[in-house]
Kinemage of the C-alpha trace (Angstrom):
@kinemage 1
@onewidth
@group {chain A} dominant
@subgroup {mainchain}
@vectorlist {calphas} color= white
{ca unk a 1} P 67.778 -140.849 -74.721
{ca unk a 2} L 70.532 -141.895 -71.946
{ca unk a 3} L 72.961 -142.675 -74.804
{ca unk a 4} L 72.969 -139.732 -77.590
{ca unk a 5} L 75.905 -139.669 -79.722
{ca unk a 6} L 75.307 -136.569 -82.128
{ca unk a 7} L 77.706 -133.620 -83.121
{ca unk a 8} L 74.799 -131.570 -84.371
{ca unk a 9} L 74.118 -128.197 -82.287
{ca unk a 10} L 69.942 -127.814 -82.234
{ca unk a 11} L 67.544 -124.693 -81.455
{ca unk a 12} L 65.553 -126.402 -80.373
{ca unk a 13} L 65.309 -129.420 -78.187
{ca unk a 14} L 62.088 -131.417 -76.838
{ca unk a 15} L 61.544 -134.762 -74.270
{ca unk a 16} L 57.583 -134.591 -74.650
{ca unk a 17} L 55.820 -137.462 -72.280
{ca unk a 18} L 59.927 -139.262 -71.960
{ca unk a 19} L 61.942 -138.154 -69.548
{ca unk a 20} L 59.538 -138.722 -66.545
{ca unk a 21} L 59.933 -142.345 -67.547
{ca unk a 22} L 63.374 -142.713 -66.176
{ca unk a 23} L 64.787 -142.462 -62.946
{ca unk a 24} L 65.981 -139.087 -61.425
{ca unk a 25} L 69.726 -139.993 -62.254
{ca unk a 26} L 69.177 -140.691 -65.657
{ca unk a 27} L 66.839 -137.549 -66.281
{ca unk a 28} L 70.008 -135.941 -65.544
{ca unk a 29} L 72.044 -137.456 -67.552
{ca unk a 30} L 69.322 -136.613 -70.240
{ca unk a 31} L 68.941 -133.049 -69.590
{ca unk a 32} L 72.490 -132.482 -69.360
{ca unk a 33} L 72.860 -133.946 -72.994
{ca unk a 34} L 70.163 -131.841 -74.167
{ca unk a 35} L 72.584 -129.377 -72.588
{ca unk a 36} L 75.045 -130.401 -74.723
{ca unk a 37} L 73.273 -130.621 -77.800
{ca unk a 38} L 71.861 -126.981 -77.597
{ca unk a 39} L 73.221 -124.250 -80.149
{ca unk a 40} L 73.559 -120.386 -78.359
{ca unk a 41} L 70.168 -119.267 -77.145
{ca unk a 42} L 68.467 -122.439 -78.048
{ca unk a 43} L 65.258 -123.587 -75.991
{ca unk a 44} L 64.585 -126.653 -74.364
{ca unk a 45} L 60.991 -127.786 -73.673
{ca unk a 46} L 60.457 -131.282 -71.876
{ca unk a 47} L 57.443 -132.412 -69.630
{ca unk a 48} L 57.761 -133.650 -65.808
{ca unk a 49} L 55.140 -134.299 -62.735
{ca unk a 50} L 54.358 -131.919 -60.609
{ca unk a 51} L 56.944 -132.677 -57.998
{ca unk a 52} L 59.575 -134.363 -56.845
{ca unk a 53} L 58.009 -138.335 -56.746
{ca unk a 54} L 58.404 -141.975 -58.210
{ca unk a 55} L 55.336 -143.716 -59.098
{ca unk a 56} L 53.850 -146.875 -60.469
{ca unk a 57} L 51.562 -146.214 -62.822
{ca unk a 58} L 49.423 -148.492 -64.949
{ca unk a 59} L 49.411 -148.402 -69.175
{ca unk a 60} L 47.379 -150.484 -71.405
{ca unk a 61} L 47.301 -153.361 -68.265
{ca unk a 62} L 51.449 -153.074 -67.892
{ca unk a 63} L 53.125 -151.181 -65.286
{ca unk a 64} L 54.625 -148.230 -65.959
{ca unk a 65} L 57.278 -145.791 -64.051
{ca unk a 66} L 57.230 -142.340 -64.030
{ca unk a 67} L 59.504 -140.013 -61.793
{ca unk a 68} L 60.120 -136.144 -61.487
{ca unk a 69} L 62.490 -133.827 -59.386
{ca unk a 70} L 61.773 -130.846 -57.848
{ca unk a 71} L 61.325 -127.336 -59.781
{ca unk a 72} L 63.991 -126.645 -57.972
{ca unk a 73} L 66.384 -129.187 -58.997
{ca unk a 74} L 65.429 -129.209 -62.405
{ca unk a 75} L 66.475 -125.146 -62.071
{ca unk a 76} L 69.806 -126.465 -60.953
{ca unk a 77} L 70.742 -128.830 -63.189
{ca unk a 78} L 69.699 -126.302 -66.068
{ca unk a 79} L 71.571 -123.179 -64.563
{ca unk a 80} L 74.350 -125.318 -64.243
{ca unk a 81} L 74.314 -125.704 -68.132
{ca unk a 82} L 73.724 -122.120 -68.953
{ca unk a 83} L 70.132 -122.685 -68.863
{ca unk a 84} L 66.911 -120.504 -67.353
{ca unk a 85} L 63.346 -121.482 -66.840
{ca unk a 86} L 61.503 -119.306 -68.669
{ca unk a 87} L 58.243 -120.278 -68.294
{ca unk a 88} L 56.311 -123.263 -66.560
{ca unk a 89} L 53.216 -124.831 -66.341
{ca unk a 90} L 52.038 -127.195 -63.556
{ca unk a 91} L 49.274 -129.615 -64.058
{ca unk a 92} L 48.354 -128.404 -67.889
{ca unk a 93} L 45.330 -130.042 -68.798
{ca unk a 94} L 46.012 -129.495 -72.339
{ca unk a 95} L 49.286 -132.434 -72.375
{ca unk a 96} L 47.780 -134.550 -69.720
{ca unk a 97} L 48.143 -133.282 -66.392
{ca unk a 98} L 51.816 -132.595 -67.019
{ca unk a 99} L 54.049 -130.100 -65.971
{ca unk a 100} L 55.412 -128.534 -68.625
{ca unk a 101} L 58.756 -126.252 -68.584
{ca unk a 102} L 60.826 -124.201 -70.976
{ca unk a 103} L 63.731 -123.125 -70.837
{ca unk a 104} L 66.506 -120.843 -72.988
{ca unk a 105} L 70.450 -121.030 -72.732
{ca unk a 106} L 71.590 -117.511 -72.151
{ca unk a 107} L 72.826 -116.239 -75.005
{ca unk a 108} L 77.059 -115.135 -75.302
C-alpha cells in the first residue's frame, strides 16, 4: 500500500480493514496515493477507528497495531487532494465497529 507504482486513473478506490494497520505517517502517504490514483470525480472509501489513537490489539494470539487520525485530519489531508467527505459512519456495526468514510474528488 505505502509503495504503489501504477499509471492507471480509478473511480473508484477502497482500503477496507488496511490502512488503520499502519502508522499515522504512512496512512498519509497511503491516502495521498489513493489521491493520486483517482480519475475526476472518483470516490474513495477506506475504514479507520473512531478517533485519533494507536493501539495494540490482539489477532489469532499475535499482536496486532491499529492507528487512526482525527476526522478532522483525515478532512485535511483529503481537501488537500481535491477531496470531500461525503458521508461517514462511526462505529458501524455492520464492518466491525469501524468507522467508515467516503469521500468524492470534486469534479473540474
Amino acid at each position: 500500500m505505502r509503495d504503489m507504482r501504477l499509471d492507471s486513473r480509478f473511480d473508484g478506490l477502497i482500503a477496507w480493514h488496511s490502512l488503520f494497520h499502519l502508522t499515522p505517517d504512512d496512512q498519509q502517504i497511503v491516502l495521498e496515493t489513493c489521491m493520486r490514483l483517482a480519475a475526476e470525480e472518483a470516490v474513495l472509501m477506506f475504514t479507520a477507528g473512531p478517533d485519533r489513537r494507536e493501539t495494540l490489539g490482539r489477532f489469532c494470539g499475535q499482536p496486532l497495531y491499529h492507528a487512526s487520525l482525527a476526522f478532522e485530519k483525515y478532512r485535511v489531508i483529503l481537501a488537500g487532494g481535491g477531496f470531500q467527505i461525503i458521508a461517514y459512519e462511526i462505529d458501524d456495526q455492520s464492518c466491525g465497529g469501524a468507522t467508515v468514510y467516503m469521500a468524492r474528488r470534486n469534479g473540474g
